[in-house]
N, C-alpha and C positions, 0 to 999 in steps of 0.2 A: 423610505430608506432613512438611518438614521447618519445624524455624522455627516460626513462627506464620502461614503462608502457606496461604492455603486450596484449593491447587493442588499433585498430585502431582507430585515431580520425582525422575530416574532419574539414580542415578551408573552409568557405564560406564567400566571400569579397560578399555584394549585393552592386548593381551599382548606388543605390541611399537611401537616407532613406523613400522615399516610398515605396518601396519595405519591406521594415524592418517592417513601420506598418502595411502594409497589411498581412503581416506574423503574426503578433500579431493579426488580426481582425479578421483572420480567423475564422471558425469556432471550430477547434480544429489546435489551434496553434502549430507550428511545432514545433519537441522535440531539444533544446539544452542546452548543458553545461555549455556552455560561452558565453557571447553575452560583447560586446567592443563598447561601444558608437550606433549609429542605424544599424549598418550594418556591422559587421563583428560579424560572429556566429562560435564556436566551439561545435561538438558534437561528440559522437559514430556512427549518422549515415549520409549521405550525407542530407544535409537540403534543398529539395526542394522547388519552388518559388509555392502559391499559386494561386489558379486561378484567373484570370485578372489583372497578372502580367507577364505574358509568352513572352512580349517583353522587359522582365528587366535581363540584362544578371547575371550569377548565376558564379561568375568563382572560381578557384578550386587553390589558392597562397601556394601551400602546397610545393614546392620546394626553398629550402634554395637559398636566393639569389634573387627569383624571381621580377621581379618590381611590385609595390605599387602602386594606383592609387594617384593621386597628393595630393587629395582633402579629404583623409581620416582626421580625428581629434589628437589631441596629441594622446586621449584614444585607440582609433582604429587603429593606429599604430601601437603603445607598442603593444597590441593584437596580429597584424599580426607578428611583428617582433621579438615577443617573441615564438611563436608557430615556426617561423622560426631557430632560435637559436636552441629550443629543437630538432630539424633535425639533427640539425650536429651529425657529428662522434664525434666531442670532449666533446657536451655534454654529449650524453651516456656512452662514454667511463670515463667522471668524476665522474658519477653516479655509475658505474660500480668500481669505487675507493674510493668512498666517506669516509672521517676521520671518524673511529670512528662509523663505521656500524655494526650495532648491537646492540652498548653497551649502557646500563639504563641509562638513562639521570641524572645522578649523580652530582645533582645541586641543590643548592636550590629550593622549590618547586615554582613553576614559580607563581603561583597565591597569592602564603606570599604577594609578595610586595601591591599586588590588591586583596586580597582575601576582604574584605569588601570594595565596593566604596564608598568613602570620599562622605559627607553629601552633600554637593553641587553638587557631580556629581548624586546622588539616588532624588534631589531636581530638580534638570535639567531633569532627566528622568522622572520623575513626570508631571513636566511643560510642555516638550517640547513635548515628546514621546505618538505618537497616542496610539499604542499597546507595548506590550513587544518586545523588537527588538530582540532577539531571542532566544525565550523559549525551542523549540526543530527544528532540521535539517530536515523538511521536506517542499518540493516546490520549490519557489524564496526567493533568497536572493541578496538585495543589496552591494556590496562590496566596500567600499571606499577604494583607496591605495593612502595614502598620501605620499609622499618623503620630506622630510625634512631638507632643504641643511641650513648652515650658511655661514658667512660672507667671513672663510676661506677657504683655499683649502681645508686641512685635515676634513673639515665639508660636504664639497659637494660631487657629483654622477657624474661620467661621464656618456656620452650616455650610454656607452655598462654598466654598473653599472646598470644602471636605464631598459634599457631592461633585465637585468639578475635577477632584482628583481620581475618583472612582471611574465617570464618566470618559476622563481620559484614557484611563488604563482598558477600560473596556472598549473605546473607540479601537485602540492600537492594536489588544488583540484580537479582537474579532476580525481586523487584515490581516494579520499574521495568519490564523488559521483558515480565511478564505484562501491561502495561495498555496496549500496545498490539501485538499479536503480527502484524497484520500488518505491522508492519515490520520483523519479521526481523531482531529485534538479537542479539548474539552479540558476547557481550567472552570474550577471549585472553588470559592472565595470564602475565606475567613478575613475580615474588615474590622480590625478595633484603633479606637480612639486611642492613644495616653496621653494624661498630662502630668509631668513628672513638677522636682520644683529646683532641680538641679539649674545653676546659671549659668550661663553660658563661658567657656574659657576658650577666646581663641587662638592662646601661645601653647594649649594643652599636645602633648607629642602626638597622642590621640585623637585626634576630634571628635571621631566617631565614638569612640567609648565613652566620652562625654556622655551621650545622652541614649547611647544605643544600650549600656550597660542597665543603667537604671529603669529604664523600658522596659527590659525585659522582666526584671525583678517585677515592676506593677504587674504585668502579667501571669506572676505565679511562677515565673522560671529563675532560675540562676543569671546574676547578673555577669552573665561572660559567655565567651564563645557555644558554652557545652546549653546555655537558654537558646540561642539562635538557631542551634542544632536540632535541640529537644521538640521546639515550637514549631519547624517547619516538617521532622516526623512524625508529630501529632495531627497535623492537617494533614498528610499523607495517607495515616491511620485512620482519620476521621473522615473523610473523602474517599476511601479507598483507591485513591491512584497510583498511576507509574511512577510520578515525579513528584517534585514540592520545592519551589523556595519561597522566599520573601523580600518585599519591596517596602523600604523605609522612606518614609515622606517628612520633612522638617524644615523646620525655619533656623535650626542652629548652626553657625559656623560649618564650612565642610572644606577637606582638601581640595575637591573637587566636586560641580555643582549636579554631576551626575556619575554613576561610576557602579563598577561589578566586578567580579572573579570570572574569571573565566571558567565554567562548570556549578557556577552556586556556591553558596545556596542562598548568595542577598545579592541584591541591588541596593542605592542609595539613592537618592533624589530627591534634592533643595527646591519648593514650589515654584519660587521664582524664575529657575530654570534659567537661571543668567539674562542672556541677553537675545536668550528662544523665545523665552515667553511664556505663562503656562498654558497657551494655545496649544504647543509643542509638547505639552508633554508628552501626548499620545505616541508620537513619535519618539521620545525621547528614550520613554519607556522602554518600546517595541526592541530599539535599537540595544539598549541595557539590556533585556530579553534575549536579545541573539548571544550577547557575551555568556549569560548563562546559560543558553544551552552549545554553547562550543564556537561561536562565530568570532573571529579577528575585525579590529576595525581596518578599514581600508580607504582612511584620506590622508594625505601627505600629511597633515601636522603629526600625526598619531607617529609617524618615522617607521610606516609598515614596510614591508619588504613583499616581493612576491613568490616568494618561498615557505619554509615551515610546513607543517605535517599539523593540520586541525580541524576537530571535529571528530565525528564516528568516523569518518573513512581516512584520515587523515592526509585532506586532500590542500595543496598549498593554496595562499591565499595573491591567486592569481587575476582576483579585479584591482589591487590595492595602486591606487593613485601615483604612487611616486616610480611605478614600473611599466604599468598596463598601459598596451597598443594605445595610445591618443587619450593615457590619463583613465583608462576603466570608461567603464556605461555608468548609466546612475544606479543607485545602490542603496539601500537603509543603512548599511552599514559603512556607507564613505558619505551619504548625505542625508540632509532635511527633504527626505522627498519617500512616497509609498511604492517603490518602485523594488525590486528583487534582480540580482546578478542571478546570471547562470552557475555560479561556485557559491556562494550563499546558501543554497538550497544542501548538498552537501558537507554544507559545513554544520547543517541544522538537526543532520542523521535522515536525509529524506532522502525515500528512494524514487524511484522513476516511475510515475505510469507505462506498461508495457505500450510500445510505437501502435499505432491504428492497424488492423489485419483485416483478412477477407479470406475465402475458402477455406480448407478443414486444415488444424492442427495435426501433426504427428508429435508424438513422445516416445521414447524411447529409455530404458537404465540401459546405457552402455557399460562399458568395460573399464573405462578412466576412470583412474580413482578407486576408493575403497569408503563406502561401499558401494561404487558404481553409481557415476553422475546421472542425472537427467539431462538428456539431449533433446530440445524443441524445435523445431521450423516448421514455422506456418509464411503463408503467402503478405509479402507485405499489403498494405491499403490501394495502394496503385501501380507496383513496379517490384518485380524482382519477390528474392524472399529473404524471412528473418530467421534467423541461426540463434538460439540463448542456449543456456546449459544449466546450472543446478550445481551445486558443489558440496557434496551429499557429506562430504568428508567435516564440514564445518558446521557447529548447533547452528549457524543463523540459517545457513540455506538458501543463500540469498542467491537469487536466476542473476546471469553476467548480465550487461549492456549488450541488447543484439546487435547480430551482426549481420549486414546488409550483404546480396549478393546477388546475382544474375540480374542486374539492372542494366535496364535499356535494352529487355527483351521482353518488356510489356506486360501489361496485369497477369498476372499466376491463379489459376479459378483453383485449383487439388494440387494436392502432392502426396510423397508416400517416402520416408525414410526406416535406412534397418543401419544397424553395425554388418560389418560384413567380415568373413575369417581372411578378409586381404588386409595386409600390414599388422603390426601388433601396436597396442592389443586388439584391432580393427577400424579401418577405414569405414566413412560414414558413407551412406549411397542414395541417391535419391532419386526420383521422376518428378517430374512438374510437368503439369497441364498448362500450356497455355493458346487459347483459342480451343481449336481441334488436334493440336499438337503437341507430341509428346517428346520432353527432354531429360537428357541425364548430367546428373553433379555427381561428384566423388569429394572427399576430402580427406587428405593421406592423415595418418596415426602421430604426426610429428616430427618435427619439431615444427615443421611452417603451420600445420593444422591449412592447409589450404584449401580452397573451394577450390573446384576444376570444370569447368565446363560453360555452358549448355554444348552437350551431345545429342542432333537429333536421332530419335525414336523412328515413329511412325506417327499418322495421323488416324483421322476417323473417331477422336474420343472424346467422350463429355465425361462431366462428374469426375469423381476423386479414382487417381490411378492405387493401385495396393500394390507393393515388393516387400518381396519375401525372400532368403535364402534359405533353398530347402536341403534335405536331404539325400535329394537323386544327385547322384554322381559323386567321384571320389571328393572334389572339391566341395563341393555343395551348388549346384545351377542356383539361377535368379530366376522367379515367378513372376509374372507379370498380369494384372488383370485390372480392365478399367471400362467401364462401360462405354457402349458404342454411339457413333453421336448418332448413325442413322441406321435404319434397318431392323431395330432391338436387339436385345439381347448383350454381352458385354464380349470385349476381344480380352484372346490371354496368350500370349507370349511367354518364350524361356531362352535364359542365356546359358550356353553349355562352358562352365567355367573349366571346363576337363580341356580345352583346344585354346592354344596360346593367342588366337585372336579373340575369343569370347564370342563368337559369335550369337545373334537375336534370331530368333526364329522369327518366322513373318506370323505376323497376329491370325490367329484362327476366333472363328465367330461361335460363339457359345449359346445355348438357352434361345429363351424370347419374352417377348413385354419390352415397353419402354424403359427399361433401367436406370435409374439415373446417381445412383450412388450405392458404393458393394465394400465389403470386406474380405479377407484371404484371409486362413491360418493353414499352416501344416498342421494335423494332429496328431495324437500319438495310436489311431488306428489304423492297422496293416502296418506291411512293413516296405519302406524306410516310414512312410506315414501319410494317407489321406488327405489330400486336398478338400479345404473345408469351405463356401463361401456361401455370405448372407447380402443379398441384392435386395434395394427400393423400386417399388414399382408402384409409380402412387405416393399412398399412402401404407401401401402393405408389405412388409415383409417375404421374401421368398427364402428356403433353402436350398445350395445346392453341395455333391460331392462329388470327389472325384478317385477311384483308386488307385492304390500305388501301384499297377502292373500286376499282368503285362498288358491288360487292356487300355487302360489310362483313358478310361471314360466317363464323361461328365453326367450326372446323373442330378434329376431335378425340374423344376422348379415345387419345392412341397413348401405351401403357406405356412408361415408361422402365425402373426398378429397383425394389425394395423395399427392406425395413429400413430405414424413415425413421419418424420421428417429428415433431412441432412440425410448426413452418411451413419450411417450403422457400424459398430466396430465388435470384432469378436475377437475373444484370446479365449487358450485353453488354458487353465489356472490349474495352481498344486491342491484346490481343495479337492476332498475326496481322493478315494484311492488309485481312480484311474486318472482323475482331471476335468474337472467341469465346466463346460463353456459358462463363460459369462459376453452377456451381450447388454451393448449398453447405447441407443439412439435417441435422437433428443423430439420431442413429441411434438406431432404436427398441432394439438392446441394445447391450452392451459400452462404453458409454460416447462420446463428444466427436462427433462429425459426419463423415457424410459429405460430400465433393470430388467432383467431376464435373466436365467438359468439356467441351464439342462445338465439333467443329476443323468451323469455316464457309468454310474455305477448300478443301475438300476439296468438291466434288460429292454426295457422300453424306452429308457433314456430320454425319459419327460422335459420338455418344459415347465419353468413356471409362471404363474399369470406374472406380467410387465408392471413392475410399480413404479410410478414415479418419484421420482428422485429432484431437488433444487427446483430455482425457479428462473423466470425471465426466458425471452423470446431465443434460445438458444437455437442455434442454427447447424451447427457442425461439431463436431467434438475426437477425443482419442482418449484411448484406455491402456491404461496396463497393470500388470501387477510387480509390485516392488518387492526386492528385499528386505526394506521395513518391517517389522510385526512376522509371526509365525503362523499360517506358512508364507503369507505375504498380503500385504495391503495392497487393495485396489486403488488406485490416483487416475485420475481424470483431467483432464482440461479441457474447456467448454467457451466455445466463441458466441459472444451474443454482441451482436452488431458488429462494431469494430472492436471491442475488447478481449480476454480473456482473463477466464474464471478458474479456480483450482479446487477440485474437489478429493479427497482420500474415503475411503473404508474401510475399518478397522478390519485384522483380521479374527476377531472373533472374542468373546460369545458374542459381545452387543451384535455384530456386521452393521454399524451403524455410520448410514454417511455424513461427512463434514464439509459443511461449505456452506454457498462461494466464498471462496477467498481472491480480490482480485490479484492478478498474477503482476508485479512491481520488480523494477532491476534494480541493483547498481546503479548511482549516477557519472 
């Protein structure tokens, strides 16, 4: 491990820089941390060479000392030789000593100096700047480290100066982006030297312009705000990332010995680093880092408050020391320490890994909103179930913070959610299995949105319960059907919403085989329409139906496929002109689910061979078709282990699916 970080991290030197873009060309580019000019890559895992590139050697320069290929670039140096540095004994052991660990950064607050950028540099940003250079922390990010020597000695870097400022920066973020990995950060580094010959002035109104001016000029840019601007677009452009700023390092005079804007697109920082050290910098950095992408400092001297609106969600800054319960937790952003608040994280544009789950997902597009939200409950990890939603109405799309509910009525294995025509624009309804028994939740249309219940059911059932509102009756009855725990075959129940009690009919026993996971749809054969249902037995597939009257009998069990696993889920979709099932279950091996179809427009109403679809050990899953795309996109969500995946299919010509995407809230 390098540093003082408690996570191994891999250098890969590749032998040429085609290598490097065929690694980007890939079809899913390989994951790293750091990348150093075209070919020297730092990450968490060994970064393998992509195919029709297997005669480009891959080698592993992770021993302190080790030789360098000749022909690396200044940038890609610094990289290796800095990654090498963090090896040694001495580094750790500095780390392991560091001035002043711990303690609140009891300084001016570092953004005073820069808390509003000067009209010429927010006019430069305007002019120069394609996007926001960086609104919140998540993806690519372009990293400029400028060094900035003068005329004198006491102004300039030696070698080892200038690898230990590298070193720093890389120690810092490579914690940054372990603490939160699903977002897939990854900063790209452009590393130049200047030595200008301008002297030093330290009554200048400026300081900074002092020497940041004429920097930029050696650099080929405009010596003013609109070079700073220009410089951090062009590594943006040149990297191809989300983001981009820039970290100025110098020995000349400063307002302040570290310091940022809040949003970018520079930081500053004196080597000395005052009276941190430049042990510290790493840190020093990280914490300058946060100001650029949207974080408040939060230690008393800074005179923070625990209010304000910051960050992507514009969430207050509620650890900040001169407010918070008992002075705040520890924090990068109120101290000398690698330590992260719970608001921090938010203030960084990071969203939430979805809570731990277990039994099958439901999805639903409800009726809220336009163009009708996504409604999800699946069964929490241990207790009760989780409620999110989708807010289809806004381009981010981003799922709520779930909401917890029926706790302390024990692990939930199935459930099964519809909108229902009670309340407008419809009350949500559910079943949940737990144990052998079966309970009902409602949750009224608003204002409370409330969950209501556990209402018991009945017992005798295993695997995932299915409801449905169908068509029999004026109202619309509830369907009920869920495999049985003993005897075979699966019980189905109905609620007559036509009699002011609602009453459940007592579950009648259906079919036979060990069942252990079913789907329900209404379809649109016969009339009112077809009870249509696909049971597991095994590994194989069964189908069964049932007609709408007056016999209302269940007809079946006719094989479909095998190699399934979980629950099976069927909907009848607007393709074609009658409506074609699509079936979609997740495959007893090789990983992600099988795809199915049956063309209802055809007399014979075929199946089609089962293709799989995604990958990883998926267990359970739900489908539906959205109002998306014409006539409607397929979306999925897929539980492997304790997580959940999000997959769409276009509606058409490609029908091509997309994913996983893991599925992340709100903080």
């Amino acid at each position: 491990m390098a540093g003082d970080l408690n996570f191994p991290e891999y250098l890969s030197v590749l032998d040429d820089a085609a290598a490097a873009l065929a690694l980007h060309a890939a079809p899913r580019p390989m994951r790293f941390v750091h990348r150093y000019g075209d070919r020297v890559l730092i990450g968490t895992d060994p970064v393998p060479l992509p195919a029709g590139t297997a005669q480009r050697a891959l080698t592993e320069a992770s021993a302190p000392g080790a030789a360098l290929p000749a022909d690396l670039d200044e940038t890609e140096r610094l990289g290796v030789e800095a990654f090498q540095l963090r090896l040694q004994p001495e580094f750790l052991s500095a780390k392991q000593q560091r001035p002043r660990d711990g303690q609140p950064w009891n300084m001016q607050g570092c953004t005073d100096v820069a808390q509003a950028l000067p009209e010429a540099a927010r006019a430069a940003l305007a002019a120069e700047a394609a996007a926001p250079t960086s609104a919140y922390l998540e993806g690519s990010v372009a990293v400029g480290i400028v060094i900035v020597e003068g005329p004198t000695a006491d102004l300039q870097f030696s070698a080892v100066e200038r690898t230990k400022v590298v070193a720093e920066v890389q120690n810092g973020l490579s914690w940054l982006a372990a603490q939160n990995p699903a977002a897939g950060i990854s900063f790209s580094y452009d590393i130049r030297t200047v030595r200008i010959a301008t002297p030093p002035n330290p009554g200048a109104a400026d300081l900074e312009a002092v020497w940041r001016d004429p920097a930029m000029a050696a650099l080929g840019y405009t010596a003013d705000w609109n070079g700073v601007v220009r410089y951090v677009e062009d590594n943006r452009t040149r990297f191809r990332t989300r983001w981009t700023y820039v970290g100025f390092f110098t020995k000349y005079p400063l307002f302040h010995f570290a310091y940022a804007s809040i949003g970018g697109p520079r930081l500053v920082m004196d080597y000395a680093n005052d009276g941190w050290g430049p042990d510290n910098i790493d840190r020093v950095f990280t914490h300058e880092s946060g100001h650029v992408f949207g974080c408040p400092d939060e230690y008393a001297a800074s005179g923070c408050t625990c209010g304000g609106s910051w960050g992507r969600f514009g969430r207050p800054n509620s650890n900040c020391e001169n407010c918070a319960p008992g002075g705040g937790v520890a924090c990068l952003m109120k101290a000398n320490t690698f330590a992260m608040c719970n608001v921090t994280p938010a203030h960084l544009g990071w969203l939430r890994p979805f809570p731990p789950v277990r039994g099958n997902p439901v999805l639903i597009q409800g009726r809220f909103g336009t163009p009708g939200n996504f409604e999800l409950l699946v069964p929490g990890a241990a207790d009760g179930l989780l409620f999110s939603w989708r807010d289809n109405s806004r381009p981010e799309m981003f799922w709520a913070l779930p909401l917890p509910f029926g706790l302390g009525a024990g692990a939930v294995d199935g459930v099964g959610m519809i909108q229902s025509n009670f309340g407008s624009p419809g009350n949500l309804e559910a079943v949940a299995r737990t144990g052998d028994r079966l309970h009902f939740y409602w949750r009224d249309s608003g204002p409370a949105f409330r969950w209501n219940g556990p209402f018991p059911l009945f017992g005798g059932a295993r695997g995932n319960p299915v409801l449905i509102q169908s068509r029999f009756g004026s109202k619309g009855n509830f369907e009920l059907a869920v495999p049985a725990a003993a005897g075979g075959g699966f019980l189905f129940a109905w609620r007559n919403n036509d009699v002011p009690a609602m009453p459940w009919s007592a579950p009648g026993r259906i079919g036979g085989g060990e069942i252990e996971a079913l789907t329900l749809i209404q379809s649109r054969f016969g009339a009112p329409g077809n009870l249509e249902l696909i049971a597991r037995v095994g590994d194989q597939l069964h189908f069964y139906w049932r007609d709408s009257g007056p016999a209302f009998r269940w007809n079946g069990p006719f094989p479909l496929f095998g190699g399934a696993r979980g629950n099976p889920v069927l909907i009848q979709s607007r393709f074609g002109s009658k409506g074609n099932f699509e079936l979609a279950v997740p495959a007893a091996s090789g990983g992600g689910f099988l795809f199915a179809w049956r063309n209802n427009d055809v007399p014979a109403m075929p199946w089609s061979a089962p293709m799989r679809v995604g990958r990883g050990e998926i267990e359970s899953l739900t489908l539906i078709q959205s109002s998306f795309g014409t006539p409607g996109n397929l979306e999925l969500i897929a539980r492997v282990g304790d997580r959940l995946d999000f997959y769409w299919r276009d509606s058409g010509p490609a029908f091509r699916w997309n994913g996983p995407f893991p599925i992340t809230t709100l903080p």
